[in-house]
C-alpha positions as CSV (number, residue, x, y, z in Angstrom):
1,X,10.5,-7.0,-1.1
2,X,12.7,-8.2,1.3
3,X,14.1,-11.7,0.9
4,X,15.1,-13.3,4.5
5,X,17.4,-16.1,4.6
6,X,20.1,-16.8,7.9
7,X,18.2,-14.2,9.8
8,X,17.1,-14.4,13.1
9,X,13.6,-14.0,14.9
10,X,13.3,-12.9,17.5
11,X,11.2,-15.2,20.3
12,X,7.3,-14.4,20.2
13,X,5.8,-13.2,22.6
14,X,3.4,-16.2,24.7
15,X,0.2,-15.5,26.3
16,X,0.2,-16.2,29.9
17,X,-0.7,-19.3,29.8
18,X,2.9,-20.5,28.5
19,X,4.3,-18.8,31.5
20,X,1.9,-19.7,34.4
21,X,1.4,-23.5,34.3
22,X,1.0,-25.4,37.1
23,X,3.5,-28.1,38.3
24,X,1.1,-30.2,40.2
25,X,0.2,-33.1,38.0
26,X,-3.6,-33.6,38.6
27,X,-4.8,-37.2,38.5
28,X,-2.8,-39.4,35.2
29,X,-5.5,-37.6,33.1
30,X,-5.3,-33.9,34.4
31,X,-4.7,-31.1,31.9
32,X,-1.8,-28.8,32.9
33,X,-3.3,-26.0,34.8
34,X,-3.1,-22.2,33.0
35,X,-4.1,-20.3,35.9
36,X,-1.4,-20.9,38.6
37,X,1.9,-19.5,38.1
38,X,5.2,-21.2,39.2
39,X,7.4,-18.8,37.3
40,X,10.4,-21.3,38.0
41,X,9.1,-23.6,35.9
42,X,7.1,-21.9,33.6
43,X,10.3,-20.8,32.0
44,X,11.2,-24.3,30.9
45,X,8.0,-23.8,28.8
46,X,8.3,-20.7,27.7
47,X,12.4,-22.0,26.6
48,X,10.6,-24.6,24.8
49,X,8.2,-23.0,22.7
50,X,10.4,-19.9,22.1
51,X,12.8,-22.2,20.6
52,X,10.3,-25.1,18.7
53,X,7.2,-23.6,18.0
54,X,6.9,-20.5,16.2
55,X,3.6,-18.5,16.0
56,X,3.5,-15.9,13.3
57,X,0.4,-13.6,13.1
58,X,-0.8,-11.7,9.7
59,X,0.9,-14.3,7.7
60,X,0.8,-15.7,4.2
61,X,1.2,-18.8,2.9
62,X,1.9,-19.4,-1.3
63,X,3.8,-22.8,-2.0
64,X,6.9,-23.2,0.6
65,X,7.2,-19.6,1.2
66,X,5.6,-17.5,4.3
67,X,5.3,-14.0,3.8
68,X,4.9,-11.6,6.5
69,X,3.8,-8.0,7.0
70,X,6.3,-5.0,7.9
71,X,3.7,-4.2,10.7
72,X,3.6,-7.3,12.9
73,X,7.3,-7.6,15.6
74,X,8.6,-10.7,13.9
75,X,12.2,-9.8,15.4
76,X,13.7,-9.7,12.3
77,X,17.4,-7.7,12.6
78,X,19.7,-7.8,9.5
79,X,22.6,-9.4,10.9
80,X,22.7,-13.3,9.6
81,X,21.3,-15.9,11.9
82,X,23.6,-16.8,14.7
83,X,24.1,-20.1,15.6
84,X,25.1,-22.1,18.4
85,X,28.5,-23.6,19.0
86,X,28.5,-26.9,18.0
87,X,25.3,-27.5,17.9
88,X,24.7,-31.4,17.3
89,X,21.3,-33.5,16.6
90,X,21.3,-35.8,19.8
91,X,20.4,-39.7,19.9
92,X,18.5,-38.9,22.9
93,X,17.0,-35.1,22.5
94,X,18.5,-32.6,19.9
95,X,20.3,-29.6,20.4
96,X,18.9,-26.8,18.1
97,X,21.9,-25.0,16.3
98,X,19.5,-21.5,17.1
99,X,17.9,-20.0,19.8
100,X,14.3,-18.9,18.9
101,X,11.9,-21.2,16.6
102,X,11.8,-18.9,13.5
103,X,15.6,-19.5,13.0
104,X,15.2,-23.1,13.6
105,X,12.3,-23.7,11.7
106,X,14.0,-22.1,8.5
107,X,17.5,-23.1,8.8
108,X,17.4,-26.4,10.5
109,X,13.8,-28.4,10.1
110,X,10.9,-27.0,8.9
111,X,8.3,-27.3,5.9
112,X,9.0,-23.7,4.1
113,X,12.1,-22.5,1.8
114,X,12.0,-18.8,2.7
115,X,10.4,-16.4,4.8
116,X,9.8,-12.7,3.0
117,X,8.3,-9.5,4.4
118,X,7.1,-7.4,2.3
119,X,6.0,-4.0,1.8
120,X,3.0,-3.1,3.4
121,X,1.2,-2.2,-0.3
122,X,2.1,-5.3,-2.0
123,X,1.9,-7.4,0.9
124,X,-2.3,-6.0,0.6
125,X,-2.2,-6.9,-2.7
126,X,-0.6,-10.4,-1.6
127,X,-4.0,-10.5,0.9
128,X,-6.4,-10.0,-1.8
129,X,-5.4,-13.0,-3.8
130,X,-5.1,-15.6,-1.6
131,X,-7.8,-16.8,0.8
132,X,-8.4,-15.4,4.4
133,X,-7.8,-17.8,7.2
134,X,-9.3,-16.5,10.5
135,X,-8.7,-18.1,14.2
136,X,-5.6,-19.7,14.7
137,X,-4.3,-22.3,12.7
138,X,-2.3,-25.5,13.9
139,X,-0.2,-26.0,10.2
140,X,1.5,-29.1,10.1
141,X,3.7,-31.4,7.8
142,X,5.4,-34.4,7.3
143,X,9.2,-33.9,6.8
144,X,11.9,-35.8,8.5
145,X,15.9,-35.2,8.5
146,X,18.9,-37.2,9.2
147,X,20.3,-36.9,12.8
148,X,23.7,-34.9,11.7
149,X,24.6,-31.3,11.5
150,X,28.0,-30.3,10.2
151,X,30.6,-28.2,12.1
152,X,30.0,-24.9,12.6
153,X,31.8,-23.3,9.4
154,X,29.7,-26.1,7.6
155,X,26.5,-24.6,5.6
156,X,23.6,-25.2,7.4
157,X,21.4,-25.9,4.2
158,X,23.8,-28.4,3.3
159,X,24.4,-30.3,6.2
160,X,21.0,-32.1,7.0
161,X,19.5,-34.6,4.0
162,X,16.4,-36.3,3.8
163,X,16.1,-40.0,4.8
164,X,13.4,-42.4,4.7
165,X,10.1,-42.3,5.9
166,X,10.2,-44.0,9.3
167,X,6.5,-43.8,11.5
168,X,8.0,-43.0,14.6
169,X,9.9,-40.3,13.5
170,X,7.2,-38.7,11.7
171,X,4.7,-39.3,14.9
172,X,7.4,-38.4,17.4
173,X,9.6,-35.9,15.7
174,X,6.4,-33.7,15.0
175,X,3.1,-34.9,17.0
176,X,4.6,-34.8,20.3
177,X,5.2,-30.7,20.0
178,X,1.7,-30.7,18.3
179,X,-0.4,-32.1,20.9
180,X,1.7,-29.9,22.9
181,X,0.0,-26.6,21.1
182,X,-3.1,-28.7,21.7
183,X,-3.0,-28.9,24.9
184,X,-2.1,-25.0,25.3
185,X,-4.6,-23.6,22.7
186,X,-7.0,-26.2,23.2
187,X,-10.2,-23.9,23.2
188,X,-9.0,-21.5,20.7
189,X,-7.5,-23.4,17.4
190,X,-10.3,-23.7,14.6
191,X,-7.9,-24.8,12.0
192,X,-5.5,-27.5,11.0
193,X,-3.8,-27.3,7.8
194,X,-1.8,-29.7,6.1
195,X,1.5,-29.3,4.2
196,X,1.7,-30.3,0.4
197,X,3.9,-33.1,1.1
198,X,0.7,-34.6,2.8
199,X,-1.4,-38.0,1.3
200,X,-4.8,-39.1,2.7
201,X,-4.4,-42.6,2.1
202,X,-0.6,-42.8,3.7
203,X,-1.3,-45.0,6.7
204,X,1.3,-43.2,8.9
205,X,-0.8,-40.1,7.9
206,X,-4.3,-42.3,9.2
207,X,-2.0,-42.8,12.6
208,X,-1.3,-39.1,13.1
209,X,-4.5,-37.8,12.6
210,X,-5.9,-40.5,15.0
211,X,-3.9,-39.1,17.5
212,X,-4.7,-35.1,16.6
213,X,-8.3,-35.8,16.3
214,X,-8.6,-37.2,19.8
215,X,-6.9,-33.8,21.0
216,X,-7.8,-31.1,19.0
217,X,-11.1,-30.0,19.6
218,X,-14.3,-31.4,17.3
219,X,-15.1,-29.2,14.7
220,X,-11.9,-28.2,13.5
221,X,-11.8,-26.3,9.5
222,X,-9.3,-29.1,8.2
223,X,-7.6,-28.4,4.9
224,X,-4.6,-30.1,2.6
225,X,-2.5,-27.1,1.6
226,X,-4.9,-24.5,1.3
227,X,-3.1,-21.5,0.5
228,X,-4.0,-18.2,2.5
229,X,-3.2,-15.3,4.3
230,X,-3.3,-16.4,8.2
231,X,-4.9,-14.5,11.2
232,X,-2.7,-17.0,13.5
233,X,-0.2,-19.7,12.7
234,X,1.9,-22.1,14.7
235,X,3.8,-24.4,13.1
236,X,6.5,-26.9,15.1
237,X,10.3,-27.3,14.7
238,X,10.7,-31.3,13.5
239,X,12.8,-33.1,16.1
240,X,12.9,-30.6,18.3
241,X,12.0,-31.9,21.7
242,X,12.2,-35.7,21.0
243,X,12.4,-37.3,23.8
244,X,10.6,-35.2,26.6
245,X,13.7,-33.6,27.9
246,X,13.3,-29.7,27.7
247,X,9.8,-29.7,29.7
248,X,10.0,-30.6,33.1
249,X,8.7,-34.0,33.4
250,X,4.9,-33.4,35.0
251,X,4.0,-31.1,32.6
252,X,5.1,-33.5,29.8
253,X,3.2,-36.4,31.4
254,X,-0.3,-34.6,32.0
255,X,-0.1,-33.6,27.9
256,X,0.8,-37.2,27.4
257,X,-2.3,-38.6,29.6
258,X,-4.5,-36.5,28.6
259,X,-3.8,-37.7,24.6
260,X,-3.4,-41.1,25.6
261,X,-6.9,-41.1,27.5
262,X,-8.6,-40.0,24.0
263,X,-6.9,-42.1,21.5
264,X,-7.2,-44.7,23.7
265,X,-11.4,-43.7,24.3
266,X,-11.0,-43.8,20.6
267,X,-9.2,-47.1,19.7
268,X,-11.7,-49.2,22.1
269,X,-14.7,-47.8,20.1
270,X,-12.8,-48.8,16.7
271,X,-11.8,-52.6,17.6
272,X,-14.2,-53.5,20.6
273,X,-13.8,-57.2,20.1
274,X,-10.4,-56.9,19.8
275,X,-9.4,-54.7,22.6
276,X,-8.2,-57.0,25.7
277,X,-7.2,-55.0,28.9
278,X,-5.6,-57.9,30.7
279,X,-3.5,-61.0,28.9
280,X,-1.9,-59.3,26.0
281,X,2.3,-59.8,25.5
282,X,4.1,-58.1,22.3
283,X,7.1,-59.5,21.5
284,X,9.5,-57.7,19.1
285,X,13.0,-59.3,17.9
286,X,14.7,-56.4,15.5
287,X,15.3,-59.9,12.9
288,X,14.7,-57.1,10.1
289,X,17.7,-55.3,11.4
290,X,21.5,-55.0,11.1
291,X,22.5,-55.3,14.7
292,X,21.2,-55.9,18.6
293,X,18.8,-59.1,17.3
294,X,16.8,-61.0,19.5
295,X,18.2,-64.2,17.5
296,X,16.0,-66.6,19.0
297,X,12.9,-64.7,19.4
298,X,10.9,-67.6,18.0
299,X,11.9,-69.7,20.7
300,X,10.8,-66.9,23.0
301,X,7.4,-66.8,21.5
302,X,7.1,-70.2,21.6
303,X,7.8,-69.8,25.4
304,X,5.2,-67.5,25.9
305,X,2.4,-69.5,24.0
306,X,3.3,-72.6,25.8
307,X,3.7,-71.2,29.6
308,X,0.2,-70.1,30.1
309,X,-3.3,-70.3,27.9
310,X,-4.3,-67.2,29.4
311,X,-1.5,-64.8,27.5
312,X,-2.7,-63.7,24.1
313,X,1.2,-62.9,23.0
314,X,1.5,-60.9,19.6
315,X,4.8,-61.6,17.6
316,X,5.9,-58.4,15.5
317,X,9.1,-59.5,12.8
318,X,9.2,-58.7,9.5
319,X,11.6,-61.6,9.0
320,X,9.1,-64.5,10.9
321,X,5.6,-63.3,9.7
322,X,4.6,-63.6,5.9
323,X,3.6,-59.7,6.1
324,X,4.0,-57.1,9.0
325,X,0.5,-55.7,10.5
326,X,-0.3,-52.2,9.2
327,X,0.7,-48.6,11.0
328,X,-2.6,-49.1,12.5
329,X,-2.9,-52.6,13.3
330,X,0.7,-51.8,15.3
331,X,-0.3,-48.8,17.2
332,X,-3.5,-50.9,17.9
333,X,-1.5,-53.8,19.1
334,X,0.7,-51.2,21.6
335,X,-2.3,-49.6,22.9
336,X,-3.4,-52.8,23.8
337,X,-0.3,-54.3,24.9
338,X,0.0,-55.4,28.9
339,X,3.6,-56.3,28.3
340,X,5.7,-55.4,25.9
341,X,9.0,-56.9,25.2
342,X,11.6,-55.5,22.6
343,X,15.4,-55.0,22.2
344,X,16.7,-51.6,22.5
345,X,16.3,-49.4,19.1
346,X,12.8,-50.5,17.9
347,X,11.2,-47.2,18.6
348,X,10.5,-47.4,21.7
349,X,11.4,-43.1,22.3
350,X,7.9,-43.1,20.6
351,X,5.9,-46.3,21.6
352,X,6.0,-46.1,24.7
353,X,3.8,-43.2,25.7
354,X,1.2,-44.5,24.4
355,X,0.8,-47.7,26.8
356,X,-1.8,-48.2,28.8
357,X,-1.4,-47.2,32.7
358,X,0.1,-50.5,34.2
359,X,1.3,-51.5,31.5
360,X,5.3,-53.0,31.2
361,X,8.1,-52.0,28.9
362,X,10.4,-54.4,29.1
363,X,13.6,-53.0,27.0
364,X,16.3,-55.5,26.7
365,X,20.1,-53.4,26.4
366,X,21.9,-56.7,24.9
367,X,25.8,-56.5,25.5
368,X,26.7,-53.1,24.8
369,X,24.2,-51.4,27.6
370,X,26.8,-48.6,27.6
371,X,26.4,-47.7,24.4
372,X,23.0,-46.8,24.7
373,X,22.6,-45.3,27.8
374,X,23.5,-41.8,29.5
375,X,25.6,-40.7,32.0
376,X,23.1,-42.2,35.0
377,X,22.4,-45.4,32.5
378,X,19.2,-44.8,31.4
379,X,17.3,-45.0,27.7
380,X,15.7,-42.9,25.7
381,X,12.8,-43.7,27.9
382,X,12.1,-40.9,30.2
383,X,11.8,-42.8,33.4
384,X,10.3,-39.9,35.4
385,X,7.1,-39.1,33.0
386,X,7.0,-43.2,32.3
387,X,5.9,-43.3,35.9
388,X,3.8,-40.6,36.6
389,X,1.8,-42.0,33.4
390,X,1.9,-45.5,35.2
391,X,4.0,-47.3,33.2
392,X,6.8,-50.1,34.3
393,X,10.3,-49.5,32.5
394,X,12.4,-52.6,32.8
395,X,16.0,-52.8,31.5
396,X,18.7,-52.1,34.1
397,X,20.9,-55.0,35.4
398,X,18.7,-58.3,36.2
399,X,15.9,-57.0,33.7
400,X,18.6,-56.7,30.4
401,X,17.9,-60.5,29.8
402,X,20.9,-61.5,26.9
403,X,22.6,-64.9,27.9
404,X,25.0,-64.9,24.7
405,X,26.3,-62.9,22.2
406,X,25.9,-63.7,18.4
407,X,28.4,-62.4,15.7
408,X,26.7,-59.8,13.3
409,X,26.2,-61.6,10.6
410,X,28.6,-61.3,8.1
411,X,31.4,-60.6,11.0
412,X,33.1,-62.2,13.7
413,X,33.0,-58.9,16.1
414,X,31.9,-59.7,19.5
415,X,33.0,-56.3,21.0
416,X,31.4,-52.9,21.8
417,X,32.8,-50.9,19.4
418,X,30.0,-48.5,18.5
419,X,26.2,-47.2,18.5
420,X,26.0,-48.8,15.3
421,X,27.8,-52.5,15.6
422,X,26.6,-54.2,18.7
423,X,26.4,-57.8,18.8
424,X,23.1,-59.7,18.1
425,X,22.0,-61.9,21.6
426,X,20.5,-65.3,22.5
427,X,17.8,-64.5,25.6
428,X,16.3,-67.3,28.0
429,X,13.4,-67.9,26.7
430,X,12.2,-69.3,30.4
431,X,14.0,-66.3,31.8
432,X,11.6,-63.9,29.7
433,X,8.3,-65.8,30.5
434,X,8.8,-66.0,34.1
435,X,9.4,-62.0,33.9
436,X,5.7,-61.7,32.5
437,X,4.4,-64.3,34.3
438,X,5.2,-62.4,37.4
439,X,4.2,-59.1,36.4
440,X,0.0,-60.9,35.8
């Protein structure tokens, strides 16, 4: 037997379809086009899969270890796994310390402790005692990191810890590169199976297989950590691609229409009566927080209620309502939102997708817009695939509505000092509702 630990896998090998997909972006609902070839830009896929998605074939899963057969080209060499100069988990992406998704997926973020190969005998003998999964298999789990890496000399095992269960990084950090494999495989994967770490009646759990049921075909052989030996399995590298930036930006938004038309097909079906197309405002003011609080997002609210009887305006703070609305009760109220208006940090990387077409995002910076933007000063929000899917991004200049700053509390800091100690902020309360008045 051969135990494999800080060795490297080669990338697998894609079908065609990885490599000849079509830029054109068909309609907001068009599926990315398999048949025409723009090698130029199929390689962006091809980079991304190779390095986030690994597909194993003739593989075995027992507990949180895959064992693969000798005869299948899994790329493994004996050298230890070799891994890029400081490689760093990003705010606004990540940088994967390796190069091809096996690596990553066992040395950085992924579900399993080990891979082994084993010899071609016992790994037979392996096959006879666990069950036989044919077709390919979509295998998926529910495990979130922190956002550090140590320095290169630093153990990888030892440099990323698990922190608390957060919904939008368990929908974004894993879903997004899921619906992804969807969207490629769509008429061929008959199974989805679910890591041990999963529980039917988590409600974050209810959200992401919402979203995976309106994308996956109907039908699908849907198991909780069934052990087996697997015809086909592809399994994503957690936090791999948050934030849209290593697909070019057409392909990203036809994957993201296409979902977005389904769950929202599906939602309307759900809450009929509640479902309004036109009038509805979310406000969100981060009170629950440590920094970048909308202060006096009562007053704002208020506003909003009081400028016009035809906005239905939903308030979202843990620290103003007696008990938050559930995962889905929140994902129900974004899908439904017309305007949405939030401070930077609450999410929005992953919200925001999932607006409706003509919908608003209104992201207000507060002071410290520096600290949160990129080189060019833009968000997390991908402003290229936010308008291709018909959505309004608002937080530059005139739109980053803050008229004072607040003292943390505890502190007296006013300043910019870091990612982690902005200011809170009053907002104009008139300001805000003349914004969404104008936008109806």
């Amino acid at each position: 037997m051969q135990s494999i630990r800080r060795m490297p896998f080669a990338r697998s090998r894609w079908p065609s379809a990885f490599v000849g997909v079509s830029m054109a972006f068909i309609c907001c609902f068009a599926l990315v086009d398999k048949n025409t070839s723009v090698a130029s830009q199929g390689s962006s896929v091809d980079d991304l899969f190779g390095r986030c998605v690994a597909h194993m074939e003739d593989a075995c899963v027992k507990e949180d270890v895959i064992y693969l057969s000798p005869g299948q080209n899994h790329g493994i060499v004996t050298q230890n796994a070799k891994r890029k100069r400081n490689a760093v988990f990003r705010r606004g992406g990540s940088n994967t310390p390796f190069g091809d998704s096996m690596s990553n997926l066992l040395h950085w973020r992924g579900p399993f402790r080990e891979f082994v190969v084993l010899e071609r005998a016992n790994f037979t003998t392996l096959r006879r005692h666990l069950p036989t999964v044919r077709g390919r298999t979509l295998y998926r789990y529910y495990k979130t990191t922190s956002g550090e890496n140590g320095i290169d000399d630093t153990p990888l095992e030892s440099s990323t810890s698990q922190q608390p269960l957060n919904a939008a990084h368990a929908l974004w950090d894993t879903t997004w590169l899921e619906l992804l494999v969807a969207t490629f495989y769509f008429d061929s994967i008959v199974n989805l199976h679910h890591s041990d770490d999963f529980n039917d009646d988590d409600p974050v759990h209810g959200l992401i297989r919402i979203i995976l049921n309106a994308v996956l075909p109907k039908g699908l052989n849907e198991k909780k950590h069934a052990e087996g030996c697997f015809d086909e399995l592809f399994v994503v590298v957690s936090s791999c691609d948050r934030h849209l930036d290593a697909l070019p930006s057409t392909i990203a938004a036809s994957v993201l229409a296409r979902a977005r038309e389904n769950v929202h097909a599906e939602v309307s079906r759900s809450f009929q009566n509640d479902y309004r197309w036109n009038t509805s405002v979310l406000l969100y003011g981060r009170l629950d927080t440590k920094q970048r609080k909308m202060v006096n997002v009562v007053d704002v609210h208020r506003e909003l209620v009081s400028a016009s009887s035809f906005l239905d305006v939903t308030l979202w703070d843990e620290r103003v309502l007696t008990a938050m609305p559930s995962p889905m009760e929140q994902f129900r109220s974004i899908l439904n939102s017309k305007y949405v208006i939030t401070p930077h940090g609450a999410f929005t990387c992953f919200w925001w997708p999932w607006l409706r077409k003509d919908a608003t995002l209104h992201e207000i910076m507060g002071p410290c817009p520096k600290l949160h933007s990129d080189r060019f000063g833009r968000t997390y929000v991908n402003d290229e695939v936010a308008s291709l899917l018909g959505i309004r991004h608002l937080y530059r200049g005139e739109h980053n509505l803050w008229s004072r700053k607040v003292p943390r509390e505890g502190t007296n800091v006013l300043s910019c000092e870091s990612h982690y100690t902005d200011p809170d902020f009053w907002t104009s309360p008139k300001a805000l509702s003349e914004a969404v008045l104008n936008s109806f």
